[in-house]
C-alpha positions in Angstrom: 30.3 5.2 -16.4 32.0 2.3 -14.6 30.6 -0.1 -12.1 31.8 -2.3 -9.6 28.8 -5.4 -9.2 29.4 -7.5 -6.2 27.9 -10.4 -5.5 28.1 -14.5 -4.2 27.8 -16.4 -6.4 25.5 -19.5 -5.4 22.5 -21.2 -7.8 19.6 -18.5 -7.5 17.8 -15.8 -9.6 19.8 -13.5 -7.8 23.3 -14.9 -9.7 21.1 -15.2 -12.8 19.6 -11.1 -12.1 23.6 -10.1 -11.7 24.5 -11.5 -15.0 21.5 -10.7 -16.7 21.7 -6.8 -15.3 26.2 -6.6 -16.5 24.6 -7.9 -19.8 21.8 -5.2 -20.4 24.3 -2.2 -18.7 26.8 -3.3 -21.2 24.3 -2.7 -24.2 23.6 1.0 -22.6 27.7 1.5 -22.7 28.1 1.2 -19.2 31.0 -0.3 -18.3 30.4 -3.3 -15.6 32.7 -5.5 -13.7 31.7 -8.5 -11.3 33.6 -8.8 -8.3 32.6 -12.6 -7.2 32.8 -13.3 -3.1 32.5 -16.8 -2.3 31.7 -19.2 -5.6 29.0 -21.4 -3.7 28.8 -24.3 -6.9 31.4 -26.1 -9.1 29.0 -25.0 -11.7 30.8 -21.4 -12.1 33.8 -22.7 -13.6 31.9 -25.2 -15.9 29.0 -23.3 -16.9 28.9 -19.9 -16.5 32.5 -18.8 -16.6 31.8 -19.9 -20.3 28.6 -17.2 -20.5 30.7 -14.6 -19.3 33.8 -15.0 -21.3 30.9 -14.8 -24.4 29.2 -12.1 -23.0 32.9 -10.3 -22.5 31.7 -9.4 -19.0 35.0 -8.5 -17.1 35.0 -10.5 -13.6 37.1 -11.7 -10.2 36.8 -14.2 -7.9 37.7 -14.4 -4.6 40.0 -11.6 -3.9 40.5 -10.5 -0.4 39.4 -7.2 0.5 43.0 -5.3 0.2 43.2 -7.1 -3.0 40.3 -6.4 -4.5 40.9 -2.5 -3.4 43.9 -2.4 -5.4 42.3 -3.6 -8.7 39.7 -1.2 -7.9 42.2 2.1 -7.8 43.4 0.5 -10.9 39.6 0.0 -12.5 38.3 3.3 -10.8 34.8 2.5 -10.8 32.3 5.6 -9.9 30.0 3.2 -7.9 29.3 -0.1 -6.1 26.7 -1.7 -6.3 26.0 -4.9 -4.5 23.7 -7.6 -4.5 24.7 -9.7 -1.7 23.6 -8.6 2.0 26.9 -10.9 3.3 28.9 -8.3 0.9 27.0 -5.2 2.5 30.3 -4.2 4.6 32.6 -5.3 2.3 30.6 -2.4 0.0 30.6 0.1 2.4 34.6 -0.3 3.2 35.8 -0.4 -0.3 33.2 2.5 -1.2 34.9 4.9 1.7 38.4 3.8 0.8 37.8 4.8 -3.1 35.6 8.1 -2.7 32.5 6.8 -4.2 29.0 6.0 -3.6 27.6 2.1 -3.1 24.3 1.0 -4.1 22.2 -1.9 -2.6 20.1 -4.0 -3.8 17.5 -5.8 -1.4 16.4 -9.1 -3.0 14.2 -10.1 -0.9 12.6 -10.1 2.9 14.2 -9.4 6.3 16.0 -6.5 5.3 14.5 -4.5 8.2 16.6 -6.7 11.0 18.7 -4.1 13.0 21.8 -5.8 11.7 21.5 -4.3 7.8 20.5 -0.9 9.3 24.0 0.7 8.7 24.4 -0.3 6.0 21.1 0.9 4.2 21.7 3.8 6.1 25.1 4.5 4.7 23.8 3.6 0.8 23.2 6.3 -1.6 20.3 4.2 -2.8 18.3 1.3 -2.7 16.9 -0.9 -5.2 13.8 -3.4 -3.8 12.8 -5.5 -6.3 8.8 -5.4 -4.8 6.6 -3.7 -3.2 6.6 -5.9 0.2 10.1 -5.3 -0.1 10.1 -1.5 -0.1 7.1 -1.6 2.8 10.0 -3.0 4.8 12.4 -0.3 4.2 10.1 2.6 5.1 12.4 4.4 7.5 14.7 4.6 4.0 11.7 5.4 1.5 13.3 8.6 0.3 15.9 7.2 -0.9 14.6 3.3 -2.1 13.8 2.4 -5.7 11.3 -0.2 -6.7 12.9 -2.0 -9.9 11.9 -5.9 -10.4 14.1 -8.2 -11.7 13.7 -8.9 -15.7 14.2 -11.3 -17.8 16.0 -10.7 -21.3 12.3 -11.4 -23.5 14.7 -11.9 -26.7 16.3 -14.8 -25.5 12.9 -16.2 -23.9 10.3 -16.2 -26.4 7.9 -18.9 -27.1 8.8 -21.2 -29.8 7.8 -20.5 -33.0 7.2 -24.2 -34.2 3.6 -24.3 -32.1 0.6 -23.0 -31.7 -2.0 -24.8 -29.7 -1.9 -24.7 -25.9 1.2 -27.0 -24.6 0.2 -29.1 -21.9 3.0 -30.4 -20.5 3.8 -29.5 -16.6 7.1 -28.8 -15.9 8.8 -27.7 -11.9 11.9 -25.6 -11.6 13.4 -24.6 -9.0 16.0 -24.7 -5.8 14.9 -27.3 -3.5 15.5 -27.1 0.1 13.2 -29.0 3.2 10.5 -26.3 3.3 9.9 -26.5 -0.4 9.5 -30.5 -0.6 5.5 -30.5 0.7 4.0 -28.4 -2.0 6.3 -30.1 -4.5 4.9 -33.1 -3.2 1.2 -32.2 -3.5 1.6 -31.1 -7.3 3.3 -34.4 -8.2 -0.1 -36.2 -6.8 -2.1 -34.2 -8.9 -0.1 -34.4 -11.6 -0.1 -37.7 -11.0 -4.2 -37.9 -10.6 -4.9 -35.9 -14.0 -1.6 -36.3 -16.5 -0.8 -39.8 -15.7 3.2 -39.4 -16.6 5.9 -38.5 -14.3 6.1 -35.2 -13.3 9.6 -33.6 -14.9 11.4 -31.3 -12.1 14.5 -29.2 -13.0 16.4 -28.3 -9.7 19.8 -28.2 -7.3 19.1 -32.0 -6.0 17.1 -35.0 -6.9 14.0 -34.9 -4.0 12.9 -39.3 -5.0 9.6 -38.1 -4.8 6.8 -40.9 -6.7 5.6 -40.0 -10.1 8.8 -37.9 -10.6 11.8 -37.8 -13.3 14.7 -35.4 -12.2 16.9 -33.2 -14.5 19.9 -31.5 -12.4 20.1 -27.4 -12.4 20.5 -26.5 -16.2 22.1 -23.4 -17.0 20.1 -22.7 -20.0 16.0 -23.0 -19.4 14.8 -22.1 -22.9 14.8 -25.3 -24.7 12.8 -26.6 -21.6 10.0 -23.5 -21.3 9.6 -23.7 -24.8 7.9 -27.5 -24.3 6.8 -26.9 -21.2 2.8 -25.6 -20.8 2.4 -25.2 -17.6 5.3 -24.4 -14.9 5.2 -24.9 -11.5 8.1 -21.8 -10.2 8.6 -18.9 -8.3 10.8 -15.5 -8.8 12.9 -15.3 -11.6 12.2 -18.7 -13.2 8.6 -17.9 -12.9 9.3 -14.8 -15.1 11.3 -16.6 -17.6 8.2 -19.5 -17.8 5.9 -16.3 -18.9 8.1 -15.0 -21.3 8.7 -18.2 -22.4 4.7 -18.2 -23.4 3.5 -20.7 -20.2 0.9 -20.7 -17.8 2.5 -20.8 -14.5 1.6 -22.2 -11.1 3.3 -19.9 -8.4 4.7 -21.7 -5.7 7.8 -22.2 -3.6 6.7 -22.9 0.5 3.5 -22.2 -0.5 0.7 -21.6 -3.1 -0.2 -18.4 -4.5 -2.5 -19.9 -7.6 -2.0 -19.3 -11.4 -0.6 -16.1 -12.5 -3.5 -14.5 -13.9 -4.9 -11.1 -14.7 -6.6 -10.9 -11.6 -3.3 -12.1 -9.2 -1.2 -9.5 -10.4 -3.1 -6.5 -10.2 -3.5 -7.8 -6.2 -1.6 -4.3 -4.6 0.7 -6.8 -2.7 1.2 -9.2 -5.8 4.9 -10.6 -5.6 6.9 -13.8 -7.5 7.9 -15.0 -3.9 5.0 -18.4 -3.6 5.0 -17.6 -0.1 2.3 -15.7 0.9 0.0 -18.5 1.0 -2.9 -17.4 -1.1 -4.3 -20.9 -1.7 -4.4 -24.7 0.2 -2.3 -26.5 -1.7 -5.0 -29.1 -2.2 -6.0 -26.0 -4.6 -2.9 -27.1 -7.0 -5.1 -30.3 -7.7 -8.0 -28.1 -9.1 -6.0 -25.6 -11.1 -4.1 -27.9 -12.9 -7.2 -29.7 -13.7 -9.3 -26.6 -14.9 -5.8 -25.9 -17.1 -5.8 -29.4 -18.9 -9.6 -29.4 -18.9 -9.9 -25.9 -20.8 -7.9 -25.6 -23.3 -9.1 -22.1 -24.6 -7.9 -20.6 -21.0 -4.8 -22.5 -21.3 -4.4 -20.3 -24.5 -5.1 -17.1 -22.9 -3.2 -17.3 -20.0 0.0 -18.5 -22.2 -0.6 -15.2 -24.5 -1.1 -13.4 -21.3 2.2 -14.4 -19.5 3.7 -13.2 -22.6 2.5 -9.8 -23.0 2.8 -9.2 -19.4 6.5 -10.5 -19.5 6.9 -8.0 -22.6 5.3 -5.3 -20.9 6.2 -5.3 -16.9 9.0 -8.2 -17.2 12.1 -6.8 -19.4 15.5 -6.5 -18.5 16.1 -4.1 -21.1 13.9 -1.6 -18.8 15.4 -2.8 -15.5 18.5 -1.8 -16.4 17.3 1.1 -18.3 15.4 2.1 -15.0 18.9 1.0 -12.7 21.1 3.1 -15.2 19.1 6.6 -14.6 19.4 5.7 -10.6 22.9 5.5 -10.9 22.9 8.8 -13.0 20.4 10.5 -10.1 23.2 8.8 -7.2 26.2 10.7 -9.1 24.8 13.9 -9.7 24.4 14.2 -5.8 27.2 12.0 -4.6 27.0 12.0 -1.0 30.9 11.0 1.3 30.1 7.6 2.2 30.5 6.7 6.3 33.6 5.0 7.5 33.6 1.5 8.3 31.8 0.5 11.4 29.9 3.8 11.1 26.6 3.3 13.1 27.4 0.1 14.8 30.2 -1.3 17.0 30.7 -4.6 15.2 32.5 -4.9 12.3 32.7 -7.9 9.4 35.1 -8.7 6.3 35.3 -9.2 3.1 
């Protein structure tokens, strides 16, 4: 089986869950190819051109449309699927031109806006990678997939070399304005109870007091593996529990300490934006965490056996594989361009 991946290509778990997802297809002998759109970061060419040259994960950049048609007759995929909603169009087109099915992939909220409607409508499937996401696409139910996003649990493991509770509080993630206050309140506390400067991994350095800044790294491991405590959200929050860390979920908000209890919640998602908690709460968690060492341990060994257990790529793709299987055993014609709608995009 061939297929076509498109994508943007911009500094997000969604990037990271495109690369990790051609990785894990390849090892089932499916054959992918990433069509890039628009390379958002210099960081592509530096960084991770070099991962997928290793990886030997066939990819283009910045074709236009016709172009990338072309090397698709040539390729002959038997599906699309795409991971970008600015791509959605560009799926549906070059899926009508070739005679195949698309597949789409809803990473997150707001896919119910009248403006994606077509194009869900025109898909063969539909991945949503939670359970708020799918209670969004209920007019499409019959035909949407929940499948999280995994992390490869091979690559992050815990290091070997300790075995007491780390301690050490570590933020990643994507900064933008909205994110700033809650980073802002965990630096106090951290601040308050650690005493050191609070070590954040991101896109941009925020000054914030009682900080030390490391810019985006490509390759987290070396950095879970120290850390003890990680303040993240979505796909680095994953990656912290695999990595054997107790992890505060947060992006515009505070949803508390992944726990036992948080993620059997029915409407339990990696987002940090539902808002469980004040964020005056990040003060007391952290200090019950450096304060009890033997829950510390726990919830370290639990983030680990729940990472192994719900969290793997090797299923996601596993479980994405058998949907493509299911999509081309009843291949449906997909609609022409501008099929439900009188406005039209491109490539």
């Amino acid at each position: 089986m061939k297929v076509l991946l498109l994508s943007d290509f911009f500094l997000s778990g969604q990037t990271t869950h495109v690369l990790e997802l051609a990785k894990q297809l390849k090892r089932l002998k499916i054959e992918p190819q990433i069509a890039f759109g628009t390379i958002h970061t210099r960081l592509f060419w530096s960084d991770y051109v070099p991962y997928l040259l290793q990886h030997k994960l066939p990819f283009c950049h910045g074709l236009s449309l016709g172009a990338l048609t072309i090397q698709s007759r040539l390729w002959q995929p038997d599906l699309i699927h795409v991971q970008s909603s600015t791509l959605f169009h560009s799926a549906q087109i070059l899926a009508y031109r070739l005679g195949i099915p698309f597949v789409v992939t809803c990473h997150g909220l707001g896919f119910s806006q009248a403006r994606f409607r077509r194009y869900l409508a025109a898909a063969s499937a539909i991945i949503a990678i939670g359970p708020r996401v799918a209670e969004e696409l209920q007019e499409f139910r019959q035909k949407t997939q929940i499948i999280p996003n995994g992390v490869d649990t091979e690559v992050f493991t815990p290091s070997e070399k300790q075995t007491g509770p780390r301690r050490a509080l570590l933020y990643v993630g994507r900064l933008e304005k909205k994110r700033l206050e809650p980073l802002r309140y965990l630096a106090e506390a951290n601040s308050l109870l650690v005493g050191t400067p609070l070590k954040i991994i991101s896109n941009f350095d925020p000054q914030i007091p009682g900080t030390t800044y490391l810019p985006w790294q490509v390759n987290l491991v070396p950095h879970l593996q120290k850390s003890g405590i990680v303040a993240a959200c979505g796909r680095t929050a994953r990656e912290a529990l695999s990595c054997g860390n107790a992890v505060l979920l947060m992006q515009r908000a505070y949803d508390g300490v992944i726990s036992p209890p948080l993620v059997k919640l029915p409407d339990f998602d990696f987002s940090g934006n539902l808002g469980r908690f004040d964020l005056a709460d990040l003060k007391y968690d952290l200090h019950a965490l450096l304060h009890r060492p033997h829950r510390l341990k726990k919830l370290q060994s639990f983030g680990r056996s729940y990472a192994e257990k719900h969290l793997s790529s090797a299923d996601m793709a596993a479980k994405t594989a058998a949907l493509y299987e299911l999509v081309l055993k009843s291949p449906k014609k997909t609609p022409p361009p501008g099929w439900g709608s009188t406005t039209q995009s491109g490539w």
